[in-house]
C-alpha positions as CSV (number, residue, x, y, z in Angstrom):
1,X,72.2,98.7,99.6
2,X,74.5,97.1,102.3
3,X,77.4,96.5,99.2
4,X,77.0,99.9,98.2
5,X,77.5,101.4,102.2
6,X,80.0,99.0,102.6
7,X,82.4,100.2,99.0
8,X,81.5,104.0,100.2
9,X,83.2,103.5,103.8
10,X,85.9,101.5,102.1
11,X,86.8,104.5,99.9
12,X,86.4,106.9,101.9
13,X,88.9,104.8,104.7
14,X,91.3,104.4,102.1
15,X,91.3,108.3,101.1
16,X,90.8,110.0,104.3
17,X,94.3,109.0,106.1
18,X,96.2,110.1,102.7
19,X,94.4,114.0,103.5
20,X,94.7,114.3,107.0
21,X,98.4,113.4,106.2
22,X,98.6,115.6,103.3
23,X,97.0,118.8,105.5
24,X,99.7,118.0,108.7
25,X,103.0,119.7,107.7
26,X,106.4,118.3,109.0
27,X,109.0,120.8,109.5
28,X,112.3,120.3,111.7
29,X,112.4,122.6,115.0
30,X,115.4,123.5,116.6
31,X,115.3,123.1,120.3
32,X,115.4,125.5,122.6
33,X,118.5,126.5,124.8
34,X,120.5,128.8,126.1
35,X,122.6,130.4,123.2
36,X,125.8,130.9,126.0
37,X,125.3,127.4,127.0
38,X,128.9,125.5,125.7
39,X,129.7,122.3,124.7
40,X,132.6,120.9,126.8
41,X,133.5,118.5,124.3
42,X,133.9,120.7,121.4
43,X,133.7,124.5,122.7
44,X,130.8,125.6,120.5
45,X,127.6,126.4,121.7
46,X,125.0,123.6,121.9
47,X,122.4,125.6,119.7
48,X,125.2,126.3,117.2
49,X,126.0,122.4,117.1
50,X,121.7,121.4,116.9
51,X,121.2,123.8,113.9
52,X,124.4,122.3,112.2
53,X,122.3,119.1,112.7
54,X,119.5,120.0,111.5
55,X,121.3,121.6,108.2
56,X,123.2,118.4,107.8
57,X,119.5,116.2,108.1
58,X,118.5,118.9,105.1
59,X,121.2,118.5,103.0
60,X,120.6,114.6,103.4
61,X,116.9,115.3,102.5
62,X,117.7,117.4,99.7
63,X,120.1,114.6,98.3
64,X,117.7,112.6,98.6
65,X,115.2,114.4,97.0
66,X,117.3,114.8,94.3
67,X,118.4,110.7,93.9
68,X,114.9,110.0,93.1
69,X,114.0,112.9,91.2
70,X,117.5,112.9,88.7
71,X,116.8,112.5,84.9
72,X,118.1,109.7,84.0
73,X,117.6,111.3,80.3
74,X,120.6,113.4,81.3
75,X,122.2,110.9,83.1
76,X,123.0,108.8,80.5
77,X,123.4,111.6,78.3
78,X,127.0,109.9,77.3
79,X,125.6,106.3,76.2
80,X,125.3,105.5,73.1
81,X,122.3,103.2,73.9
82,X,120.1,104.2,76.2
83,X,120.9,108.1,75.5
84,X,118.4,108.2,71.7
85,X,116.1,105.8,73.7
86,X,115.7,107.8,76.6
87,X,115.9,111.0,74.5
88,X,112.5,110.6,72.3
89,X,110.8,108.6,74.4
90,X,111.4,111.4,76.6
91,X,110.0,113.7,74.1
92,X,107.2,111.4,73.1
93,X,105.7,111.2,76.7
94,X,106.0,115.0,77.6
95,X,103.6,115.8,75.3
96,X,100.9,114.0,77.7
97,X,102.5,116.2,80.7
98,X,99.0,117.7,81.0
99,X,97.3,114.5,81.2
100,X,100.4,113.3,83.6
101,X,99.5,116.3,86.0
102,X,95.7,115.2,86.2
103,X,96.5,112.0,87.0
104,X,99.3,111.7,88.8
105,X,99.9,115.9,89.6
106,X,103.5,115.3,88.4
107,X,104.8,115.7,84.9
108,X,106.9,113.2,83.1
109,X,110.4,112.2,83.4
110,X,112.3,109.3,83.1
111,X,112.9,109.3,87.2
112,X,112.2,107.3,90.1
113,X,109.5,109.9,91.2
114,X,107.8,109.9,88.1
115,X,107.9,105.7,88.2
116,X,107.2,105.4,91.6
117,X,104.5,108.0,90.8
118,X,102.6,105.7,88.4
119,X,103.4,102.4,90.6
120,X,101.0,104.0,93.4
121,X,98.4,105.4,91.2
122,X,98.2,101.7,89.2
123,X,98.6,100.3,92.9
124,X,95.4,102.3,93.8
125,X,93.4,101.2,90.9
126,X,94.0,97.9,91.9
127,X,93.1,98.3,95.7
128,X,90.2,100.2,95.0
129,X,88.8,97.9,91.5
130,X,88.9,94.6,93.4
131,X,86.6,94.8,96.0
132,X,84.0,97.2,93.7
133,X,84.0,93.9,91.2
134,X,82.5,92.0,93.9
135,X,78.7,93.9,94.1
136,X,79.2,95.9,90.6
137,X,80.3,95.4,87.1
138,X,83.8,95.6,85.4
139,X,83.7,98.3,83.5
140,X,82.0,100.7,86.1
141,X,84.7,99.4,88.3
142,X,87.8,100.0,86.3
143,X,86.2,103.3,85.4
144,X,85.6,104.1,89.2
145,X,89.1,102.8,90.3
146,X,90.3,105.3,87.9
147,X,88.6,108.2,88.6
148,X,89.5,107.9,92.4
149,X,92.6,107.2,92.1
150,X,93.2,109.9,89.3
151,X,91.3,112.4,91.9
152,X,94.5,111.1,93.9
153,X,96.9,112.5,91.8
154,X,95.2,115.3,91.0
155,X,95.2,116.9,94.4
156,X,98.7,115.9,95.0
157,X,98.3,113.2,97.2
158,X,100.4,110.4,95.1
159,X,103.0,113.5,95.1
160,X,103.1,113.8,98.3
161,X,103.1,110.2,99.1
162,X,106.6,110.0,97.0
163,X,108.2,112.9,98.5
164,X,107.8,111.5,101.9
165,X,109.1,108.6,100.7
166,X,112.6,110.2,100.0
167,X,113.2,109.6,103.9
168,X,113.5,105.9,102.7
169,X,114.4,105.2,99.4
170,X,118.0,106.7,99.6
171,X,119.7,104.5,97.2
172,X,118.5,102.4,94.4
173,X,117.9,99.1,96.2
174,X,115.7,100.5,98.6
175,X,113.8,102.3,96.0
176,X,113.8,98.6,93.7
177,X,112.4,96.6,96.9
178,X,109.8,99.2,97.7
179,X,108.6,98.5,93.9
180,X,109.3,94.6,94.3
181,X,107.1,94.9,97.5
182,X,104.2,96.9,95.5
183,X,103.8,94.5,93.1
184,X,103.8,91.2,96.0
185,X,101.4,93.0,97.9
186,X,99.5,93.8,94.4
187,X,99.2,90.0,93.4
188,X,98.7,88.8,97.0
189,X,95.6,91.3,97.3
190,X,94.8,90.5,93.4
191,X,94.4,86.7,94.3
192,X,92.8,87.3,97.3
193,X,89.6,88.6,95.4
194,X,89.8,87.1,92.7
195,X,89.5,83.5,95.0
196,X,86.6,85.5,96.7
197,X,84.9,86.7,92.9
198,X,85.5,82.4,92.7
199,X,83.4,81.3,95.5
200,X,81.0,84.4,95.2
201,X,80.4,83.0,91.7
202,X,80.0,79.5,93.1
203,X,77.4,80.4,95.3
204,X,75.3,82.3,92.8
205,X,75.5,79.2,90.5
206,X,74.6,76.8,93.0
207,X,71.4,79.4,94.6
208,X,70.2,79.1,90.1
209,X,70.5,75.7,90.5
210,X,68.2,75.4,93.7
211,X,66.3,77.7,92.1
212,X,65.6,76.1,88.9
213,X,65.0,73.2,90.7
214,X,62.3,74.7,92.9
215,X,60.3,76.3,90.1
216,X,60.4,72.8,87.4
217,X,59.1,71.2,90.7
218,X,56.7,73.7,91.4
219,X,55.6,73.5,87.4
220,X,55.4,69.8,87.5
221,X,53.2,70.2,90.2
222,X,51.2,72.9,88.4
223,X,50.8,71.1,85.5
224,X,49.8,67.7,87.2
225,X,47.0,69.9,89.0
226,X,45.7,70.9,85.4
227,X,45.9,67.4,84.2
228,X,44.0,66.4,87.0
């Protein structure tokens, strides 16, 4: 009972920050000032020059945006190589977009949004299977790992996640050493429990043993009773 309570408040701290985040929308504001008020420096008034700002912090958004959600199908339209290879694979994997949607609310593409998309839902699955593999059995925890993190996708959350992420993965190494540092954390966290599955194993083997013991003792004793 304590294991169970424990895995529900685990979940539900792992989820609840991603919806509160979700439900809070960011949106640039342009501050307030006097419209006559001039800049000395370059003669245009300083509202003029703050919503220029904030069109230029947009437009970097936007191209942004668009770095991590360019098709690299069409982008390497030209090669000879990876053109027919991204092509059908392209075609295979779109036919699953409504399965893609469920599960990760985007549909397929070869682009780092849809990658980065599956990296956090299989990142999920293992945050969420590892310590419900300690009190329950493997397959209910795979299966629960993926319904909640499927749930995930499904109400946008791993969407959203990526598209705030466009404020940091700009370029291609940034978006290469976020997934680099996904899959560390993944294999630190993965060793972390499977060290404590280890000793939780241990401990179970060694309470038989005692156990075993205690009962061929109290048998002995049983039997030597009968014998008189």
């Amino acid at each position: 009972m304590k294991k169970s309570l424990l895995l529900f408040i685990f979940v539900i701290i792992l989820i609840v920050p991603f919806l509160k985040a979700a439900d809070t929308p960011q949106t640039p504001s342009i501050p307030s000032t006097s419209l006559t008020e001039i800049n000395p420096d370059t003669g245009l008034p300083k509202s003029l020059e703050q919503f220029q700002k904030i069109g230029n912090n947009l437009s970097d958004a936007e191209k942004r945006k668009e770095f991590l959600e360019q098709d690299w199908t069409k982008l390497f339209a030209e090669n000879k190589f990876l053109s027919p290879i991204l092509f059908y694979t392209n075609k295979v994997f779109t036919i699953f977009n409504p399965l893609w949607n469920i599960i990760f609310g985007v549909e397929f593409s070869w682009s780092w949004f849809f990658i980065l998309s599956l990296s956090l839902w299989v990142f999920l699955i293992i945050i969420i299977y590892n310590p419900l593999r300690l009190s329950i059995s493997t397959l209910i925890s795979v299966i629960s790992s993926i319904i909640i993190s499927s749930a995930l996708g499904f109400f946008k959350v791993i969407s959203w996640t990526v598209t705030q992420l466009t404020s940091l993965l700009s370029n291609i190494w940034f978006t290469l050493g976020f997934l680099i540092l996904l899959i560390i954390i993944s294999m630190f966290y993965m060793q972390l429990f499977k060290n404590m599955k280890e000793k939780q194993e241990k401990s179970e083997e060694q309470f038989n043993r005692q156990k075993l013991k205690r009962d061929v003792k109290i048998a002995d004793r049983f039997s030597k009773a009968i014998s008189g």
